[in-house]
PyMOL Python script that loads the backbone (N, CA, C, O; Angstrom):
from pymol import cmd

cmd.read_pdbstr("""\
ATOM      1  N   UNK A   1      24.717  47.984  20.446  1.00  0.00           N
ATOM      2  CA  UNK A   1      23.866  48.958  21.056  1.00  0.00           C
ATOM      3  C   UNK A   1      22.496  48.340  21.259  1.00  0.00           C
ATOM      4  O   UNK A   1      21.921  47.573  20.486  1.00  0.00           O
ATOM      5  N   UNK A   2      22.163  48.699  22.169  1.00  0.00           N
ATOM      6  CA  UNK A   2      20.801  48.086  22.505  1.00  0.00           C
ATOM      7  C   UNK A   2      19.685  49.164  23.334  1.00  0.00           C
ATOM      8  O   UNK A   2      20.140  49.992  24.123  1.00  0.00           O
ATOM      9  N   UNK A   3      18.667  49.095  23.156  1.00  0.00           N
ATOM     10  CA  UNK A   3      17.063  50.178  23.578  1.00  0.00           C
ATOM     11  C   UNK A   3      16.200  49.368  23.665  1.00  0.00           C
ATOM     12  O   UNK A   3      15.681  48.615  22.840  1.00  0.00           O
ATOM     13  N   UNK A   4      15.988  49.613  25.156  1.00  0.00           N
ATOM     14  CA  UNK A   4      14.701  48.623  25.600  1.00  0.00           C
ATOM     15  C   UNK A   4      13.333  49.794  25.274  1.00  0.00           C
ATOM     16  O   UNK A   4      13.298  51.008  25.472  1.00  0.00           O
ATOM     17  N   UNK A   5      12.324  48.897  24.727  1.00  0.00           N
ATOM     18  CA  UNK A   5      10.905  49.520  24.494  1.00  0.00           C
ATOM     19  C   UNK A   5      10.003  48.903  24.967  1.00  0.00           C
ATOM     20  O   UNK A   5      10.201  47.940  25.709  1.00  0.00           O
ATOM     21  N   UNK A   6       8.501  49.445  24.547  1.00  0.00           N
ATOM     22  CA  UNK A   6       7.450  49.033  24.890  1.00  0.00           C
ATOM     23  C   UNK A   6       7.147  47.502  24.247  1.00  0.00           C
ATOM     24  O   UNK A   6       6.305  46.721  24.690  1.00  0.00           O
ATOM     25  N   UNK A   7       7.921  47.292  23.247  1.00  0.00           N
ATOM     26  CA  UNK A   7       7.932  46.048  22.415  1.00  0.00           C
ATOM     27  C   UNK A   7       9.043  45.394  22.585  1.00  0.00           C
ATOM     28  O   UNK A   7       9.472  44.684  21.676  1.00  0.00           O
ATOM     29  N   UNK A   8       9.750  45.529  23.866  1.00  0.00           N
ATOM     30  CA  UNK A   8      11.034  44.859  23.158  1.00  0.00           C
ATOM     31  C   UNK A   8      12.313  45.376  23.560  1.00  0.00           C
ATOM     32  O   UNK A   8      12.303  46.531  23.987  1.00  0.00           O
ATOM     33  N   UNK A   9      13.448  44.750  23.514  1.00  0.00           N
ATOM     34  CA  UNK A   9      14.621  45.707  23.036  1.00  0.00           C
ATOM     35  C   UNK A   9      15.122  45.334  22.006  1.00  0.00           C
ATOM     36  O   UNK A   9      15.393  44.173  21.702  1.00  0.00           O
ATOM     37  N   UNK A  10      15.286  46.307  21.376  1.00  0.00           N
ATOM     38  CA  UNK A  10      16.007  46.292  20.148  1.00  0.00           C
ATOM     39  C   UNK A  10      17.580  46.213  20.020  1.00  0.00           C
ATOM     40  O   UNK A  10      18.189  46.960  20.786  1.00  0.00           O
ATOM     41  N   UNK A  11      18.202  45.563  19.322  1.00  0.00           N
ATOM     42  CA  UNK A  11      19.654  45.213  19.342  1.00  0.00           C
ATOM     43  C   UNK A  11      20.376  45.541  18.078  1.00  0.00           C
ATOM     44  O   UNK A  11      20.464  44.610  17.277  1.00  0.00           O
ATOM     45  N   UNK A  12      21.113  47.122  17.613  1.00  0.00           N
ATOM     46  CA  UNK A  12      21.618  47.471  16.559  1.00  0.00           C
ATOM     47  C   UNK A  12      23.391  46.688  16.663  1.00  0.00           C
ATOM     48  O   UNK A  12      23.885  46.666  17.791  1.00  0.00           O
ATOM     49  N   UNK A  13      24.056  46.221  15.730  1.00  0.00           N
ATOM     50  CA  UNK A  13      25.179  46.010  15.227  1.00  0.00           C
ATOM     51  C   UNK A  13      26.058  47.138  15.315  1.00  0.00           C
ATOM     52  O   UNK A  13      25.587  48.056  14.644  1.00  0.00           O
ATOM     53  N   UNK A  14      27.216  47.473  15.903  1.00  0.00           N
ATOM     54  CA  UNK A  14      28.146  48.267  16.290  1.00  0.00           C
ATOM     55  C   UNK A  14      29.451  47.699  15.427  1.00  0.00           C
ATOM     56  O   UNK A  14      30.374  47.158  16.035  1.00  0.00           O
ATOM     57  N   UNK A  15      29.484  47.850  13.956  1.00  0.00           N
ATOM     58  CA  UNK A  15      30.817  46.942  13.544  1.00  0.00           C
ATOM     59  C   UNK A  15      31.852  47.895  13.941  1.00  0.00           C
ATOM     60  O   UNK A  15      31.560  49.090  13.977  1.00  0.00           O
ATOM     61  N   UNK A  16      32.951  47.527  14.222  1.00  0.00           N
ATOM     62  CA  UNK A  16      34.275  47.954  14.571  1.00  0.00           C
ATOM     63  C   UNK A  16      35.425  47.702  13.245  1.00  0.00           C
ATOM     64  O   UNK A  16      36.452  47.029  13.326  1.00  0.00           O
ATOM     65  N   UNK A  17      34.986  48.357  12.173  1.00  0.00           N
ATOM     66  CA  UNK A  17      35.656  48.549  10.812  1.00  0.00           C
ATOM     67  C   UNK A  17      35.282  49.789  10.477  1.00  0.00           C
ATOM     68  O   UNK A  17      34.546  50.504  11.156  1.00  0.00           O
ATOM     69  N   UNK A  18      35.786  50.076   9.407  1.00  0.00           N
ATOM     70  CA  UNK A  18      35.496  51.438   8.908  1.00  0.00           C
ATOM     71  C   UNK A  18      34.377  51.125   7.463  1.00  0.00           C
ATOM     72  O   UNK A  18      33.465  51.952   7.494  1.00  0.00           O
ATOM     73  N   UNK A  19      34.269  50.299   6.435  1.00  0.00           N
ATOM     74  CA  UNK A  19      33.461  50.351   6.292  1.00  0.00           C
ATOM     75  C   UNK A  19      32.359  48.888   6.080  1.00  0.00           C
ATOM     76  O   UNK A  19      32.683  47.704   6.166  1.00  0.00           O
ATOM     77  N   UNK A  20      31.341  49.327   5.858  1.00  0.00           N
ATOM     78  CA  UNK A  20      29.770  48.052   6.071  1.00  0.00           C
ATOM     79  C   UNK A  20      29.585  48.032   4.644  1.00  0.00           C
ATOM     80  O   UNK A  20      29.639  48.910   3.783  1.00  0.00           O
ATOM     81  N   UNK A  21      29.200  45.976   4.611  1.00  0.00           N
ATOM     82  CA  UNK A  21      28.371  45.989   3.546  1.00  0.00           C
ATOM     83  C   UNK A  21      26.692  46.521   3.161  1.00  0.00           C
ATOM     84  O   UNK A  21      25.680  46.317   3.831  1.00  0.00           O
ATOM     85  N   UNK A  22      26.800  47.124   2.090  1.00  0.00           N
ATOM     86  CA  UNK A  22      25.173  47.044   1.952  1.00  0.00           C
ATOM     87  C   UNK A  22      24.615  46.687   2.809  1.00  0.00           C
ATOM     88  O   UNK A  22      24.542  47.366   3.834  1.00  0.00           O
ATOM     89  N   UNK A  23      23.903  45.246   2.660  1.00  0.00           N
ATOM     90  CA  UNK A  23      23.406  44.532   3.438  1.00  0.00           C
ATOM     91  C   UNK A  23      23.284  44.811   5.114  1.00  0.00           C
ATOM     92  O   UNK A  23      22.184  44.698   5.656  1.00  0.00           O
ATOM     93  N   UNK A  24      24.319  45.128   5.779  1.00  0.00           N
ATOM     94  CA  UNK A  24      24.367  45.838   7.218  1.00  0.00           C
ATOM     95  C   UNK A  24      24.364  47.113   7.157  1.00  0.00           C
ATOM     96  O   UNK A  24      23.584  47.815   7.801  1.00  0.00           O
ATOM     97  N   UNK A  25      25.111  47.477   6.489  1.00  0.00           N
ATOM     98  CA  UNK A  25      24.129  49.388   6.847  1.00  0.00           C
ATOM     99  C   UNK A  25      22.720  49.287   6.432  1.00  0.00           C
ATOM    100  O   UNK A  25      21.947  49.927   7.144  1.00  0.00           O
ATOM    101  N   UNK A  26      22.182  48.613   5.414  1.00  0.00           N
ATOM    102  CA  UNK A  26      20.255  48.384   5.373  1.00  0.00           C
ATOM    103  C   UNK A  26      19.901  47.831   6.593  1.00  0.00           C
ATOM    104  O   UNK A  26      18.938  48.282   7.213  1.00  0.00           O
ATOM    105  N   UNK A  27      20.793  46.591   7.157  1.00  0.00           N
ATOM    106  CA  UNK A  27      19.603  46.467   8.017  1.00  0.00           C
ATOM    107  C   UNK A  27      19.815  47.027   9.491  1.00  0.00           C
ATOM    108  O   UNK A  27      18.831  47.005  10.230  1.00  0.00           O
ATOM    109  N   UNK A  28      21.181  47.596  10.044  1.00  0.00           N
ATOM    110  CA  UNK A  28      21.189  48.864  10.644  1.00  0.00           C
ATOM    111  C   UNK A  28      20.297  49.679  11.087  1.00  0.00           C
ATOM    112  O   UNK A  28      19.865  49.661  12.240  1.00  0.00           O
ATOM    113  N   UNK A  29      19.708  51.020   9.564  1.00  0.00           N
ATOM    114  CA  UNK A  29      19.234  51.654   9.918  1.00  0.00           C
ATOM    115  C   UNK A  29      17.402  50.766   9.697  1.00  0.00           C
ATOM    116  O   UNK A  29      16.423  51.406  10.081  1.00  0.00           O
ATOM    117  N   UNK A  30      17.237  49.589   9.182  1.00  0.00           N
ATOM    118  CA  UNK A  30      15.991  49.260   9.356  1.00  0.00           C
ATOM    119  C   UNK A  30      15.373  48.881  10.771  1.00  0.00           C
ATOM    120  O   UNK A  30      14.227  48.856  11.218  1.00  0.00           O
ATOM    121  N   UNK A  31      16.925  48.529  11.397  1.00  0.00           N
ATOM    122  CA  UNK A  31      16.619  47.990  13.480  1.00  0.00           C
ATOM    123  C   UNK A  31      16.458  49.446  13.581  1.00  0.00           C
ATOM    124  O   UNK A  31      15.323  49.478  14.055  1.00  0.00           O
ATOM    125  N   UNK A  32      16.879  50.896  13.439  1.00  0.00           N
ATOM    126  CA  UNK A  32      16.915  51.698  13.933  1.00  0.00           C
ATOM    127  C   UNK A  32      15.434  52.531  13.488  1.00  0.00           C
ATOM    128  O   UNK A  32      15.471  53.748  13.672  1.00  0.00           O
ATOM    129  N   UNK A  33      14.528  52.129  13.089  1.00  0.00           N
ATOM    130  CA  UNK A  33      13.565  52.695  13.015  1.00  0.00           C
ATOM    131  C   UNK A  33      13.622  54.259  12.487  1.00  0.00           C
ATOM    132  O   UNK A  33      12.782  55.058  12.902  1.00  0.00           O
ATOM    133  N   UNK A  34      14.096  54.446  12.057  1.00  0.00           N
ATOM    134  CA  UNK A  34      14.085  56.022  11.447  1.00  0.00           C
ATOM    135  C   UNK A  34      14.555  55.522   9.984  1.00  0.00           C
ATOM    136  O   UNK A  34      15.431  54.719   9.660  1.00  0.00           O
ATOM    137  N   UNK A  35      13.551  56.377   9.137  1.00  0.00           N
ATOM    138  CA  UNK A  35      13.103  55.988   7.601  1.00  0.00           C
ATOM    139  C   UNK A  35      14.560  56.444   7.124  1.00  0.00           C
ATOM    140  O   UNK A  35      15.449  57.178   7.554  1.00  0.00           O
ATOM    141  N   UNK A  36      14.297  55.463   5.785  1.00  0.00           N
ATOM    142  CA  UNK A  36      16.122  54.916   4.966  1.00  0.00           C
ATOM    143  C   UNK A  36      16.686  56.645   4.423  1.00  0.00           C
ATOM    144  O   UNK A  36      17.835  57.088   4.451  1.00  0.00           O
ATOM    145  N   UNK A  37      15.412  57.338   3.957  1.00  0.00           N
ATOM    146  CA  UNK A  37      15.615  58.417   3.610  1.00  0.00           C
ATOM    147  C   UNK A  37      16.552  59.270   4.377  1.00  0.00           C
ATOM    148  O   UNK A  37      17.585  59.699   3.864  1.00  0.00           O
ATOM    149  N   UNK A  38      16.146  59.567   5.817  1.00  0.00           N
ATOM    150  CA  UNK A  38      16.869  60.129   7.121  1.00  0.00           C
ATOM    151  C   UNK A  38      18.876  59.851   6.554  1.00  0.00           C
ATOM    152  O   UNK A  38      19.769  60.613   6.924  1.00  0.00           O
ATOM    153  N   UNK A  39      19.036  58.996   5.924  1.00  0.00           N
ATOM    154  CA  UNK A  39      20.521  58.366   5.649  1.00  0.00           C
ATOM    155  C   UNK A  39      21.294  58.904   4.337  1.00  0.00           C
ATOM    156  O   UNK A  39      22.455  59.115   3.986  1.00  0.00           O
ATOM    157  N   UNK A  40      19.904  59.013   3.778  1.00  0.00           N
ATOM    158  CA  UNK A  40      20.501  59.547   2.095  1.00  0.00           C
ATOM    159  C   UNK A  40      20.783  60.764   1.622  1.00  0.00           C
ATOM    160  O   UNK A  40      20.157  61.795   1.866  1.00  0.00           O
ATOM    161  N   UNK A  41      22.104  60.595   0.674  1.00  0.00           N
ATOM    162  CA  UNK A  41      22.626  61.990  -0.213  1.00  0.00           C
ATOM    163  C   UNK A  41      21.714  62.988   0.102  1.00  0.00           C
ATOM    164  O   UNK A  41      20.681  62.691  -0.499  1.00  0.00           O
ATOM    165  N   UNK A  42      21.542  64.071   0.760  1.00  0.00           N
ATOM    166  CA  UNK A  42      20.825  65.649   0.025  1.00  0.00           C
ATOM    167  C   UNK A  42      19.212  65.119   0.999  1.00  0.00           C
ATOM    168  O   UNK A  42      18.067  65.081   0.550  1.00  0.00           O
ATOM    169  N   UNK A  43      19.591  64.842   2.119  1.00  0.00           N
ATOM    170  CA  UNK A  43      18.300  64.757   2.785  1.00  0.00           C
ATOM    171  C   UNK A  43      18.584  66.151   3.691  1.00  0.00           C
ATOM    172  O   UNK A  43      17.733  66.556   4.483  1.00  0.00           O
TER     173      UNK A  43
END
""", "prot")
cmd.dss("prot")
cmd.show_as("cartoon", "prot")
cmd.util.cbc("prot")
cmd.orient("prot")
């Protein structure tokens, strides 16, 4: 997935598995600019 901006385009990872390590779902939602919280248990 990709979103062109005022800075840039940004380029998120689309894995085609069911599930992600750590490591890629963090840095996922860190390309995706919306805070880690937005993701977590009971938000």
């Amino acid at each position: 997935m990709q979103k062109s901006g005022p800075d840039g385009t940004i380029t998120v990872p689309v894995p085609m598995h069911r599930e992600l390590r750590t490591g890629t779902l963090l840095s996922i939602i860190r390309q995706s600019g919306v805070p880690r919280s937005e993701f977590e248990a009971g938000s």
